[in-house]
VMD Tcl script that draws the C-alpha trace (Angstrom):
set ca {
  {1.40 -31.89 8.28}
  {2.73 -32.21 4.69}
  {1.41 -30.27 1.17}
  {2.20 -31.93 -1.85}
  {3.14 -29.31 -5.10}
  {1.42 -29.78 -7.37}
  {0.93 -28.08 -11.45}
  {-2.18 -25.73 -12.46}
  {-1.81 -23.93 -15.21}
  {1.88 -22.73 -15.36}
  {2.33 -22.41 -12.07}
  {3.13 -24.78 -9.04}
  {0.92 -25.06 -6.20}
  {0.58 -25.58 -2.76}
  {-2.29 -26.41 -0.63}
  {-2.16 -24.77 2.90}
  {-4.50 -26.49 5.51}
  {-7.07 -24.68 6.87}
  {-5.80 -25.49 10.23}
  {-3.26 -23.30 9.13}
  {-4.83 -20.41 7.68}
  {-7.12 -19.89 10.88}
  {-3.84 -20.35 13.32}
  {-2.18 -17.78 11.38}
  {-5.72 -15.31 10.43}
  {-5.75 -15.70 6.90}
  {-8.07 -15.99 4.73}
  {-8.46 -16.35 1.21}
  {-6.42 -13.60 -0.71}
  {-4.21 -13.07 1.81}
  {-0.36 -12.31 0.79}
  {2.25 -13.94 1.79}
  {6.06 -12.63 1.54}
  {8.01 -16.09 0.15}
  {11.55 -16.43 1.17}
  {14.41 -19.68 1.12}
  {16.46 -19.16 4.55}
  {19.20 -21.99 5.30}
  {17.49 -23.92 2.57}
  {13.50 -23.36 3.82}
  {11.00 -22.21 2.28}
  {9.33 -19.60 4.98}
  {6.10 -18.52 3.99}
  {5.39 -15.02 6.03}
  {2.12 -13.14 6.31}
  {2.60 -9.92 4.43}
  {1.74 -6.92 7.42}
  {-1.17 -4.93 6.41}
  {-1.19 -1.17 6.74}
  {-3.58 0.46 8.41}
  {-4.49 3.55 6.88}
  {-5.59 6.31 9.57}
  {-8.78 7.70 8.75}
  {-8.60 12.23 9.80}
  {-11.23 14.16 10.60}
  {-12.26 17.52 8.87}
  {-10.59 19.40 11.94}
  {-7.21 17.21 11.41}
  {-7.23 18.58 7.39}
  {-7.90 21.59 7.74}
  {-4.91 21.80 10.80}
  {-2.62 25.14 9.52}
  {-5.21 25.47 6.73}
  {-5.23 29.24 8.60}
  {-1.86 29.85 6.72}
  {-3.20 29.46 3.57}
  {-3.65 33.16 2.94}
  {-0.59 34.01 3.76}
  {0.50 31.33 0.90}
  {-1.15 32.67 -1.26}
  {-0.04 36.02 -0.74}
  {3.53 35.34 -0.99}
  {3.53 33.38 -4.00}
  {0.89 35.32 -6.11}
  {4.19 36.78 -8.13}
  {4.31 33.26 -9.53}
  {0.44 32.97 -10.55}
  {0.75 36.86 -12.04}
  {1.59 38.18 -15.68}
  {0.99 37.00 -19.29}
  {2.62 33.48 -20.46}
  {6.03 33.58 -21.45}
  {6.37 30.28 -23.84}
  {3.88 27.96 -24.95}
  {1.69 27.61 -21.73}
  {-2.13 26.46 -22.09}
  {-4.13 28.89 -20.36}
}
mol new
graphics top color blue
foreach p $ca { graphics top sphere $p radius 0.5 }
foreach p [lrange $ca 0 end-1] q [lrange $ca 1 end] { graphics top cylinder $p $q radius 0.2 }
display resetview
């Protein structure tokens, strides 16, 4: 199948079939990573990250230690301001 380039704008464009788009599950919007290898264009699908959704028991995991953190670095949080800090 060929794709003729052609102007819009400033910018050159290319159609892609939608043959294409569904063989490959893309959709309108879709990223691709561009590259030239051994004088190609290769047109990749750029990998979507999944982002993994926690629960409240996952965030709150060692959430028992923060006491203890506190404790230990109340020194830092203590005294009057030393230079030209907004309280």
């Amino acid at each position: 199948m060929n794709s003729t380039i052609r102007r819009q704008g400033g910018a050159a464009v290319m159609t892609i079939p939608p043959a294409f788009l569904k063989l490959l599950d893309l959709d309108i919007g879709s990223q691709l990573e561009l590259s030239v290898e051994a004088g190609e264009l290769v047109a990749k699908p750029v990998t979507r990250l999944i982002r993994k959704r926690f629960s409240v028991t996952e965030l709150l995991r060692g959430s028992e230690h923060a006491a203890e953190l506190n404790h230990e670095t109340s020194w830092a949080r203590e005294g009057d301001p030393v230079g030209r800090e907004i309280i």
